[in-house]
C-alpha positions as a printed NumPy array, in Angstrom:
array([[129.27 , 134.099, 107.316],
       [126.288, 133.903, 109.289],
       [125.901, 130.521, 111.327],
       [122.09 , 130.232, 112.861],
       [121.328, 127.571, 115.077],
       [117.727, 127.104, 115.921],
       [115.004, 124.548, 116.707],
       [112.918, 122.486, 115.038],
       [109.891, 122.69 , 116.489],
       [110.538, 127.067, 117.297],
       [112.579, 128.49 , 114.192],
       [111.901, 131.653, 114.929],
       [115.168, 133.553, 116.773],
       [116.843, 137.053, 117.307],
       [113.939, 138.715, 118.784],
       [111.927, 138.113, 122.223],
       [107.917, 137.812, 122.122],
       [106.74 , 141.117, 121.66 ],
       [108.726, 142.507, 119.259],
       [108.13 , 142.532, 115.546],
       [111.556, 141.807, 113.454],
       [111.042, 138.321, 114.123],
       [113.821, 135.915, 112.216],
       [112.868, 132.962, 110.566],
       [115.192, 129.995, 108.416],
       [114.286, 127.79 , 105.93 ],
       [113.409, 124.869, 105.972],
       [109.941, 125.815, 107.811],
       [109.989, 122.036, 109.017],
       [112.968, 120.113, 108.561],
       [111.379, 117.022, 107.792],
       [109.565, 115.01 , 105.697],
       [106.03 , 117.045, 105.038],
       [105.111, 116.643, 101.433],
       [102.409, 118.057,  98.89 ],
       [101.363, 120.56 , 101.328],
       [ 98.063, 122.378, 100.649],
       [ 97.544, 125.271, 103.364],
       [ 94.435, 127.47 , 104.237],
       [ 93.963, 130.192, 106.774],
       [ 90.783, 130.285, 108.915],
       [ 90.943, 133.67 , 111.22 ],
       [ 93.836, 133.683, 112.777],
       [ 94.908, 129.534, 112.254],
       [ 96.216, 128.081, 109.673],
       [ 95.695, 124.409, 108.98 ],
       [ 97.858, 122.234, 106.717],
       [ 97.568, 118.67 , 105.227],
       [100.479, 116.65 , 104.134],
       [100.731, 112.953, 102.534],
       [101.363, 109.781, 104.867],
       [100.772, 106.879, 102.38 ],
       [101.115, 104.063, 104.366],
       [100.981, 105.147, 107.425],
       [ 97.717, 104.975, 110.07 ],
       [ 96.449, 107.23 , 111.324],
       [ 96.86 , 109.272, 108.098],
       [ 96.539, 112.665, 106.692],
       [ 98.022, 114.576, 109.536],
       [ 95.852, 118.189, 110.084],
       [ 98.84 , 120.905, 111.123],
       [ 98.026, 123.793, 113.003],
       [100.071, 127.504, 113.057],
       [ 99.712, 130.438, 114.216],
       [102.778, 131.843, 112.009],
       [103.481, 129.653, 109.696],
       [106.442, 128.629, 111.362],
       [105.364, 126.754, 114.652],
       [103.432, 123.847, 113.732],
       [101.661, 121.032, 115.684],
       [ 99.381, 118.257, 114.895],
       [ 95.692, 118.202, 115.967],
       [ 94.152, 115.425, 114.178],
       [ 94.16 , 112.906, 111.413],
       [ 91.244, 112.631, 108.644],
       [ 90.928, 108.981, 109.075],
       [ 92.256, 106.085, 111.196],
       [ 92.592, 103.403, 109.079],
       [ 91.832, 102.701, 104.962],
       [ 90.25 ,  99.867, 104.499],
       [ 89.79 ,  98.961, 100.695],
       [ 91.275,  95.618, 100.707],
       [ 93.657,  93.632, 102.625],
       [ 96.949,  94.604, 101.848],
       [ 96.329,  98.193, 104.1  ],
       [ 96.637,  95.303, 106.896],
       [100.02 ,  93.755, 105.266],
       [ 97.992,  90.856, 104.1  ],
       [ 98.209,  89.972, 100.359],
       [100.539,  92.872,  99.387],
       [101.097,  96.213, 100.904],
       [100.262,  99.857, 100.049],
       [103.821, 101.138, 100.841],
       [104.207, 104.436,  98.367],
       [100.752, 104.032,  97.924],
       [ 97.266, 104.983, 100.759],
       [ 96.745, 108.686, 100.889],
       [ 98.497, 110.88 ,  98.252],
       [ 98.518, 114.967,  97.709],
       [ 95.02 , 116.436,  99.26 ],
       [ 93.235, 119.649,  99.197],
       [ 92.075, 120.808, 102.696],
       [ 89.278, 123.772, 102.283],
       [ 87.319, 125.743, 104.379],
       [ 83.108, 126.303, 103.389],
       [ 80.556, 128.344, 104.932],
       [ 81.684, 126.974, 108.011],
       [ 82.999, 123.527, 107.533],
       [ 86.247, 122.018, 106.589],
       [ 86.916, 119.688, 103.642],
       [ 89.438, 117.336, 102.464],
       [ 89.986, 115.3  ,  99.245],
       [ 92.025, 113.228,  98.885],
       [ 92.414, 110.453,  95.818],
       [ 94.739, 106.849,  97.108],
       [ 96.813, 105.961,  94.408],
       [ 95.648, 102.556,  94.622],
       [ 92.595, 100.433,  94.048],
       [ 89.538, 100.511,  93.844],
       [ 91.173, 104.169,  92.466],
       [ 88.495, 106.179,  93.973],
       [ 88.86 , 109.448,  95.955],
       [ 87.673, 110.586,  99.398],
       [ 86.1  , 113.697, 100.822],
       [ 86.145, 113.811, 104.372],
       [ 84.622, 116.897, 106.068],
       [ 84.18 , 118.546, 109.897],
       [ 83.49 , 121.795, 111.769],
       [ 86.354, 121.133, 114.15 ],
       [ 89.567, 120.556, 112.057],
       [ 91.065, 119.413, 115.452],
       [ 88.348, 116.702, 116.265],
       [ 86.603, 114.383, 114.459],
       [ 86.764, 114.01 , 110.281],
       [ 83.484, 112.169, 108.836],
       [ 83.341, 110.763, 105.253],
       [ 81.013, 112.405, 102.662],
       [ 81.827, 110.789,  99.693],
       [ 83.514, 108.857,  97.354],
       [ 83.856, 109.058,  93.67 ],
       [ 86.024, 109.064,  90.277],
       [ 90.006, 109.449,  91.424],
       [ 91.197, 112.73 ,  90.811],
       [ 95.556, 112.157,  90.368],
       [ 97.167, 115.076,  92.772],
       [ 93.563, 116.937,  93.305],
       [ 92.707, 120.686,  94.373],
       [ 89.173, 120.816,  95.642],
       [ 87.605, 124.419,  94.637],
       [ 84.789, 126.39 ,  96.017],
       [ 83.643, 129.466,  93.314],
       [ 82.336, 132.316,  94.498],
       [ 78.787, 131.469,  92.398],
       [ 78.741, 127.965,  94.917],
       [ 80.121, 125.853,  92.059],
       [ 82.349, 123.321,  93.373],
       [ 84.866, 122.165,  91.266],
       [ 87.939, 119.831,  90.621],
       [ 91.446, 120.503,  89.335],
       [ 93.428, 117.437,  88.763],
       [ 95.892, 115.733,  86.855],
       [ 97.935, 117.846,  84.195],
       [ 95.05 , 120.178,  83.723],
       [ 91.882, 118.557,  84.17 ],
       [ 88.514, 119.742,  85.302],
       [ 85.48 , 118.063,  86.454],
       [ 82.669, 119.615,  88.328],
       [ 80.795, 118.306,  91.585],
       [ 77.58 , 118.493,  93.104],
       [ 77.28 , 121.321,  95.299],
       [ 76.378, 118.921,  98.058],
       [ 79.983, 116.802,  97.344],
       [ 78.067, 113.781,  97.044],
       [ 79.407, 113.302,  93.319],
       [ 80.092, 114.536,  90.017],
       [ 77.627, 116.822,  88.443],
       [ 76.243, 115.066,  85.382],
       [ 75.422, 117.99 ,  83.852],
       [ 78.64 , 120.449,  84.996],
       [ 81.757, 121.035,  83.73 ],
       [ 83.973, 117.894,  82.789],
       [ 87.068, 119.306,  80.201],
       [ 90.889, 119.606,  79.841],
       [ 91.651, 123.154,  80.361],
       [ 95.232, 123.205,  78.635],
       [ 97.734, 121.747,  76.814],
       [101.049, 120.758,  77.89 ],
       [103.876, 123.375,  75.761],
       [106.973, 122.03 ,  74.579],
       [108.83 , 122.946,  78.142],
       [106.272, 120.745,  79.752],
       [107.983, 117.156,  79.111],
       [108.246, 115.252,  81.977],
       [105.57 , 115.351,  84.828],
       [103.505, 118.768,  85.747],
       [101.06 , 117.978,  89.024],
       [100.13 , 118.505,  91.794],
       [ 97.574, 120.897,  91.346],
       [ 96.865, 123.886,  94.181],
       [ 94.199, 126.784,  93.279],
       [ 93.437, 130.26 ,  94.298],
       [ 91.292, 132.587,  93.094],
       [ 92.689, 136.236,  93.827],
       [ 91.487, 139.335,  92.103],
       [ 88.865, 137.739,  90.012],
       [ 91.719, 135.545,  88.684],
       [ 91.996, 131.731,  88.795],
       [ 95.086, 130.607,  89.72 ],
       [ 96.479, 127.164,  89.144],
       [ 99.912, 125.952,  90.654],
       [101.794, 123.014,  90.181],
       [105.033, 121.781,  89.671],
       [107.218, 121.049,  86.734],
       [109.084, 118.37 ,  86.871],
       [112.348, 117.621,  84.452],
       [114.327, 114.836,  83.889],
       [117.95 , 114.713,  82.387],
       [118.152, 118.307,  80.844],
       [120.645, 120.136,  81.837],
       [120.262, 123.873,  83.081],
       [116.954, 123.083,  84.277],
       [115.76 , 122.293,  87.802],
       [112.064, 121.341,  89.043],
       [109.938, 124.228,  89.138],
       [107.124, 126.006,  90.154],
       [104.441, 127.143,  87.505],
       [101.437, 128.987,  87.43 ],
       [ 98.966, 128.924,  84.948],
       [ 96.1  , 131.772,  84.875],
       [ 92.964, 132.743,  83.724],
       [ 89.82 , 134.882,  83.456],
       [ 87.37 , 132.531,  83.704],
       [ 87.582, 128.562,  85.626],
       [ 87.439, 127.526,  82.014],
       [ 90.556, 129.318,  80.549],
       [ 91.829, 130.237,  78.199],
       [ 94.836, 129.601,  80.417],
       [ 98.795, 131.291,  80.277],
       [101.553, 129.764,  81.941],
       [104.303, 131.611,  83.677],
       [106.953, 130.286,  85.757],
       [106.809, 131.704,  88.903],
       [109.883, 129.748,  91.34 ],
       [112.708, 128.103,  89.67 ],
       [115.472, 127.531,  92.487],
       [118.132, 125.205,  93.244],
       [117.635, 125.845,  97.08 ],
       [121.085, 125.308,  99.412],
       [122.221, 122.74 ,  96.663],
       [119.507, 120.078,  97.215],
       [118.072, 120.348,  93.415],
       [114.739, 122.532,  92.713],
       [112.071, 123.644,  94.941],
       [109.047, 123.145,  93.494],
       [105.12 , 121.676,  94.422],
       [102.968, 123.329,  97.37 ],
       [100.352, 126.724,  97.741],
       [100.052, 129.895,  98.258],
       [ 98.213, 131.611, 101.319],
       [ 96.936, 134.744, 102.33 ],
       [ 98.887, 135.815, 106.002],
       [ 97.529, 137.545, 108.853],
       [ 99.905, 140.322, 108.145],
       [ 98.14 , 141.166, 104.314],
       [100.952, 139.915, 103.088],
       [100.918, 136.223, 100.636],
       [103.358, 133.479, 101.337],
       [104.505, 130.295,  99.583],
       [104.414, 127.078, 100.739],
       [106.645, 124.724,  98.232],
       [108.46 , 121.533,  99.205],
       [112.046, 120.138,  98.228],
       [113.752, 116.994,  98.092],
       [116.393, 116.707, 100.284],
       [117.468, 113.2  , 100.034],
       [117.226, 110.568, 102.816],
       [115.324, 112.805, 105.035],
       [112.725, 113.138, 102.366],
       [110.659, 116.168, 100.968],
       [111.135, 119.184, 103.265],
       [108.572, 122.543, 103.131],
       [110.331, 125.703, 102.458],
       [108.683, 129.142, 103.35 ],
       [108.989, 132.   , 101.252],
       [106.986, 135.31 , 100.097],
       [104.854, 135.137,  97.245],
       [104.861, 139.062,  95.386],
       [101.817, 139.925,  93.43 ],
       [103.517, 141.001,  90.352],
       [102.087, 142.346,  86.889],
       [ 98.415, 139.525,  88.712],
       [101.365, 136.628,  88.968],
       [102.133, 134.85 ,  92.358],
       [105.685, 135.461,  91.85 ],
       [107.577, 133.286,  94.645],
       [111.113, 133.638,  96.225],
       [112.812, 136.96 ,  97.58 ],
       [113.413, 140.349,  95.174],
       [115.814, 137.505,  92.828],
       [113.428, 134.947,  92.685],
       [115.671, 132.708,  95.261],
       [114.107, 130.774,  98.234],
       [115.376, 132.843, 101.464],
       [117.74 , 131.366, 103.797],
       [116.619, 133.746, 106.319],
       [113.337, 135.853, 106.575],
       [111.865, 138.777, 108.458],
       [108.382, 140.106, 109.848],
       [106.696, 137.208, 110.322],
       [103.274, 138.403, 112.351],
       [104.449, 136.866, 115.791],
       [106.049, 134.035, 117.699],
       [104.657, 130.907, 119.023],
       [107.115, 128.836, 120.618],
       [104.808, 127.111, 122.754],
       [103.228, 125.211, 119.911],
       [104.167, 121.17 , 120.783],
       [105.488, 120.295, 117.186],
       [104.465, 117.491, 115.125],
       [107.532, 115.042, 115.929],
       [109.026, 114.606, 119.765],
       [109.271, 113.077, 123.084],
       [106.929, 110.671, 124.471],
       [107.076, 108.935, 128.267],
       [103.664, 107.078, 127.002],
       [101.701, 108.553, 130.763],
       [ 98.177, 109.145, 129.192],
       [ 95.905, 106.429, 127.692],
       [ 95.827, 107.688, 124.183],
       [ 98.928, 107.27 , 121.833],
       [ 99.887, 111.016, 121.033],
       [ 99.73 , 112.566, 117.638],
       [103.071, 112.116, 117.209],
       [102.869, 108.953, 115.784],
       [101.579, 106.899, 112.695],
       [101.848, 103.028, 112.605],
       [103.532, 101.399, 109.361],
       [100.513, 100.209, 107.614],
       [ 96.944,  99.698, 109.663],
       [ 97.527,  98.298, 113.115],
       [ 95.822,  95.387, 114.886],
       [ 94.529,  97.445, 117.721],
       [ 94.145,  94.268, 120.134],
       [ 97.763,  93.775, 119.789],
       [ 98.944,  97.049, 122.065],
       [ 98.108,  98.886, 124.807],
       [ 98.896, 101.928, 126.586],
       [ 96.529, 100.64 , 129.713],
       [ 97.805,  97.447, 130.85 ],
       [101.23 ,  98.709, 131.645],
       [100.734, 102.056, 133.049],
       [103.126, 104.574, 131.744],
       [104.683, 102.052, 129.119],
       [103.554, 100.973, 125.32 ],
       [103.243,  97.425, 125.578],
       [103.81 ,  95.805, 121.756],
       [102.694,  92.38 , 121.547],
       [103.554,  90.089, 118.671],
       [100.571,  89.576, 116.334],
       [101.571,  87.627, 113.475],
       [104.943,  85.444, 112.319],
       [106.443,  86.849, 109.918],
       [110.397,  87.286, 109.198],
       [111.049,  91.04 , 108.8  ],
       [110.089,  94.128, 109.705],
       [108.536,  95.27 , 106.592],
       [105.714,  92.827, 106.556],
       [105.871,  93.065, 110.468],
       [102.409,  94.92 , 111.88 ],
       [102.466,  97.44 , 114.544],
       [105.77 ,  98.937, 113.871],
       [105.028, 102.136, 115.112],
       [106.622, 105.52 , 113.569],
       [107.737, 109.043, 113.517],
       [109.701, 111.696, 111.255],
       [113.358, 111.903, 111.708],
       [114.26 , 115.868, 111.469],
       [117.068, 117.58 , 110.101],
       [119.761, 118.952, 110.111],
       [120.912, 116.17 , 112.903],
       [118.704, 113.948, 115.018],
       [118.608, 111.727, 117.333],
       [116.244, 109.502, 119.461],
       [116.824, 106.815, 122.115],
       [114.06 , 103.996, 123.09 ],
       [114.31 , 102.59 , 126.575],
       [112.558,  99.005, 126.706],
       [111.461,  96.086, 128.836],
       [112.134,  92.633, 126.872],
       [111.513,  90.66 , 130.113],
       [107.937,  88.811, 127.72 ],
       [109.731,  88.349, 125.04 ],
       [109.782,  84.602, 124.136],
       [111.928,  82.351, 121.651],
       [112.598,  83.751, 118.047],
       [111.237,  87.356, 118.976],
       [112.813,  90.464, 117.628],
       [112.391,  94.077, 118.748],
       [114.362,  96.74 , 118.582],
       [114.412, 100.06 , 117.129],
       [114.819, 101.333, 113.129],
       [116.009, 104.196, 110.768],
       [113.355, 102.765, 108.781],
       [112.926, 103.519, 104.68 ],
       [113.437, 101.125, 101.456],
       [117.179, 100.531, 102.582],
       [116.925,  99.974, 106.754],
       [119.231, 100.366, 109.751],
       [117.776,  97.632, 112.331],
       [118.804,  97.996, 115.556],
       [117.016,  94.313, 117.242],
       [117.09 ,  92.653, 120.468],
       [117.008,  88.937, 119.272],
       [115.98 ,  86.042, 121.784],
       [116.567,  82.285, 120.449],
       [118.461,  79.16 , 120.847],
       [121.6  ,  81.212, 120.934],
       [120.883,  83.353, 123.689],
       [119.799,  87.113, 124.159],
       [121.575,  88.933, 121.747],
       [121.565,  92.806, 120.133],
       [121.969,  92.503, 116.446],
       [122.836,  95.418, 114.459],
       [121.283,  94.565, 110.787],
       [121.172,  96.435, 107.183],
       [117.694,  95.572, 105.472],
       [116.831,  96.439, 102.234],
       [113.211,  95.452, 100.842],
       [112.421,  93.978,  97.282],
       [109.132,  94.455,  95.632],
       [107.863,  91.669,  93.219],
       [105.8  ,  93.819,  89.921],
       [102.396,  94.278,  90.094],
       [ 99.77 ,  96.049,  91.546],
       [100.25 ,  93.998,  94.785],
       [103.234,  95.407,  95.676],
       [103.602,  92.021,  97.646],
       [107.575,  91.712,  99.02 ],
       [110.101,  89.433,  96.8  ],
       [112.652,  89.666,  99.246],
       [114.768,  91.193, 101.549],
       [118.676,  91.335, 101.925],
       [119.771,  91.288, 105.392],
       [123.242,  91.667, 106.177],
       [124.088,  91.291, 109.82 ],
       [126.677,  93.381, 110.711],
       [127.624,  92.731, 114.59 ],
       [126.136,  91.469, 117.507],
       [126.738,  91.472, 120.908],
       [125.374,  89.12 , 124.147],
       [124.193,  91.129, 127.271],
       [122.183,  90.143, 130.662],
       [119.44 ,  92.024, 131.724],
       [115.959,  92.655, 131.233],
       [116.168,  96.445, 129.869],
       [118.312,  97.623, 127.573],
       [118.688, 101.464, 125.703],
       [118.677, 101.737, 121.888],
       [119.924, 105.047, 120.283],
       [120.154, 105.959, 116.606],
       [121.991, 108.99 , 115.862],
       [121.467, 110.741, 112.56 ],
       [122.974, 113.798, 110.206],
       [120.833, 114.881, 107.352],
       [123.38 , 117.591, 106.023],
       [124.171, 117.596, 102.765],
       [125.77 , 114.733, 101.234],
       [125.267, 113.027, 104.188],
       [122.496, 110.885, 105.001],
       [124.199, 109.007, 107.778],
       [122.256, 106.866, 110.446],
       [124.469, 105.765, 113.178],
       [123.534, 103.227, 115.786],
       [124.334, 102.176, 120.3  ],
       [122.97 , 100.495, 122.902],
       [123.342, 100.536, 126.404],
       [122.425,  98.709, 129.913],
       [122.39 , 101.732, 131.632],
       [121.212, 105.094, 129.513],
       [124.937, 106.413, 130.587],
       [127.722, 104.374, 128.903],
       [127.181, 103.64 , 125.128],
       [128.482, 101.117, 123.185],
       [128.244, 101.786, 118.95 ],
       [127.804,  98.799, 116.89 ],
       [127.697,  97.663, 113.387],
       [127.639, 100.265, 110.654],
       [126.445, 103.855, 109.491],
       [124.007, 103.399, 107.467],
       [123.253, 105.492, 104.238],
       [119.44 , 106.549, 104.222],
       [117.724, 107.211, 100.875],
       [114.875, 108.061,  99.498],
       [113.59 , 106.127,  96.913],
       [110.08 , 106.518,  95.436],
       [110.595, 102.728,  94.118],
       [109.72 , 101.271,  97.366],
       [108.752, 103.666, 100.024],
       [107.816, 107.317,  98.783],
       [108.67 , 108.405, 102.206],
       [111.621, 110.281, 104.218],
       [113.691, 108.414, 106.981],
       [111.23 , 107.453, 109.81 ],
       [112.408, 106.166, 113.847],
       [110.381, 102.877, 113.945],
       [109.853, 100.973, 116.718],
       [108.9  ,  97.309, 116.216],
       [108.574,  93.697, 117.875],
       [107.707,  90.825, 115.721],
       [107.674,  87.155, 116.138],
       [109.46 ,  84.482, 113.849],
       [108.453,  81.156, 115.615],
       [105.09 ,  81.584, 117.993],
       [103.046,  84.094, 119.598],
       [102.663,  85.329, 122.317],
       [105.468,  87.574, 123.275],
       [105.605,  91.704, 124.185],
       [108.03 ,  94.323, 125.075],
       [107.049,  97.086, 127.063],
       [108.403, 100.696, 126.352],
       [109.453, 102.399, 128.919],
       [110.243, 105.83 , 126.959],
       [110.906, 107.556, 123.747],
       [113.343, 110.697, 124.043],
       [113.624, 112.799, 120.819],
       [116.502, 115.41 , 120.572],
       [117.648, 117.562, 117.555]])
């Protein structure tokens, strides 16, 4: 057996720059990076994934290689639609941004984008610097799991839904009153539970539509990847299933694009579930076969381990990672849970720290704002937070989370007991409705310990292996001996509540008054 240990942020190994056999393991990011859609611009390629609930959202990736990947920029900063973006009257978790399309236009970029949420109306942002500043075009109908479309005639069009069509302006400003507007198939019997997420190419006069099959309760049959083709944008369509794989044991590989490489050669871009950690992107080689985008190796199987990739790039910074908080902007790294009141932190005040003040009482951390975030990463992980909880006052808790639907909290707690560091379970309740307003939350309280001092070290270990799913939890005084408390904690991903993979989550809210902060001193990321 072949054991390869690698990187997250460089999976590339057995060769040294300059040479071409470069070797390359799936998963391409070991972490949660859903509904990818992927173009190539010269030599860059630039991917878009979902972020829901978190702000900034819609995170634009960057590769040279499809392998090394690093954020640039996010479409927007903030959705505003109605209050419960700002945890006020509901929330939007699961909800906000949802699968986008990401194109490239006689010179501009473009992404749409459809929240599934009210007022249920999508967004097309565009720019001529995917790494600086996004500015909204438009807004119109909501288009479920979209795939924005340029035709070579300058039609622009819309594939959406389980095989919808609707055709825009050329502008973007809105639909065409007087274009296309049709379904452009039917569903076959094999098609029974949901078929989305829509991704289209035209190659070789063809259209190409991708999307993935999804199946629930028959045996034999894993999600899939399917293709359906045509002649012309209008059909008539045929279907053909082009990736059916159950990937390392995780359950089928299915939903993402195909892209054009550097090398001539076409690659697939197609996510899986892997439990707590969430939905990871796997790379493979897409085969032109008989005009099909046939993905997987020679079998049809996701590769474990591929070759030729056009080069290495192991300088690229990653999209998860370290952060000492030096510079006066908060780096790419992170997303806050929900839209943050920006008067409420501060990178300036403190030099060299993030300063979180408390902003609003509340009496958990899922309605708690500011509670800022970033992916966990398989196959292991692990992240320490060193803060200052000198400001905190009286019924103030901060600390640091494995943070999803069911929560490992680990919280520095000041109150008429004393300083204390409470290790906590939390698991959030959502009451029905479009709301999505919280019920409840269990807390269980698993141990707790008194300590002096005004800084204190919280780690959270975690191992995303199969069957696994563990979150483990210390604290220390001193950053040298470490002390574990309370219990493992089982992550999961559950589309009932979050939508989202495992996140670190950093947080400080207030139960009693205002007026409180923590400062944080440093973030250190290994895996």
């Amino acid at each position: 057996m072949l054991l390869l240990i690698i990187s997250l942020s460089d999976n590339s190994v057995g060769a040294s720059d300059g040479q071409k056999n470069i070797v390359f393991t799936n998963p391409m990011i070991n972490a949660d990076v859903p509904d990818m859609s992927v173009i190539r611009v010269d030599s860059n390629y630039y991917m878009i994934s979902t972020t829901m609930h978190l702000m900034p959202g819609a995170p634009i990736m960057r590769s040279k290689d499809l392998v090394n990947w690093e954020t640039i920029s996010y479409v927007f900063d903030s959705l505003t639609d109605h209050s419960r973006y700002d945890l006020i009257g509901g929330t939007v978790y699961g909800k906000g941004q949802w699968a986008s399309s990401i194109r490239y236009h006689n010179g501009q970029y473009y992404v749409l984008f459809s929240p599934n949420d009210e007022p249920y109306k999508s967004y097309i942002f565009t720019t001529k610097d995917p790494g600086g500043k996004w500015h909204l075009l438009s807004r119109m109908k909501h288009f479920h799991d979209a795939s924005l479309f340029f035709d070579d005639d300058g039609r622009v069009y819309v594939f959406y839904g389980t095989g919808e069509l609707q055709e825009l302006k050329s502008d973007l400003s809105g639909i065409n009153p007087y274009g296309i507007s049709m379904k452009i198939f039917e569903r076959d019997a094999e098609e029974y539970g949901l078929l989305e997420g829509s991704q289209v190419v035209k190659h070789g006069g063809k259209y190409y539509l991708l999307m993935i099959s999804m199946v629930y309760g028959q045996l034999g049959r894993v999600r899939r990847e399917v293709c359906y083709r045509a002649d012309h944008i209008t059909g008539p369509y045929e279907k053909k299933v082009i990736l059916e794989d159950d990937f390392a044991g995780y359950g089928g590989v299915g939903q993402g694009c195909i892209v054009d490489g550097n090398d001539g050669k076409w690659y697939g871009i197609i996510f899986q579930d892997r439990g707590g950690i969430g939905r990871v992107p796997m790379l493979m080689p897409c085969r032109w076969i008989d005009g099909w985008p046939m993905l997987g190796d020679e079998k049809g199987h996701v590769p474990v381990i591929m070759k030729d990739l056009s080069q290495r790039h192991s300088t690229r910074k990653g999209i998860m990672g370290s952060d000492d908080f030096s510079t006066d902007r908060l780096s790419l790294y992170w997303q806050w849970n929900h839209n943050p009141i920006m008067e409420k932190w501060s990178l300036t005040e403190r030099p060299g720290y993030l300063r979180l003040k408390t902003s609003r009482i509340v009496d958990n951390i899922y309605k708690a704002p500011n509670t800022i975030t970033q992916r966990m990463a398989g196959p292991k992980c692990s992240a320490v937070v060193a803060m200052d909880i000198s400001h905190m006052r009286d019924g103030d808790v901060a600390g640091f989370s494995a943070f999803n639907g069911i929560s490992g909290l680990l919280s520095v707690v000041k109150d008429n007991l004393g300083q204390r560091v409470v290790m906590s379970v939390d698991q959030v309740n959502f009451a029905k409705g479009i709301e999505k307003k919280i019920a409840s939350v269990d807390k269980k309280e698993e141990e707790s310990a008194a300590f002096f001092g005004n800084k204190i070290y919280l780690r959270i270990d975690a191992d995303f292996n199969l069957g696994k799913d563990w979150a483990s939890f210390y604290y220390s005084l001193d950053n040298q001996r470490w002390i574990k408390i309370g219990v493992d904690v089982k992550m999961v991903f559950d589309y009932t509540r979050l939508f989202m993979g495992s996140r670190f989550a950093i947080y400080n809210y207030a139960t009693k008054s205002l007026g409180g902060y923590v400062d944080i001193d440093e973030f250190e990321y290994s895996y």
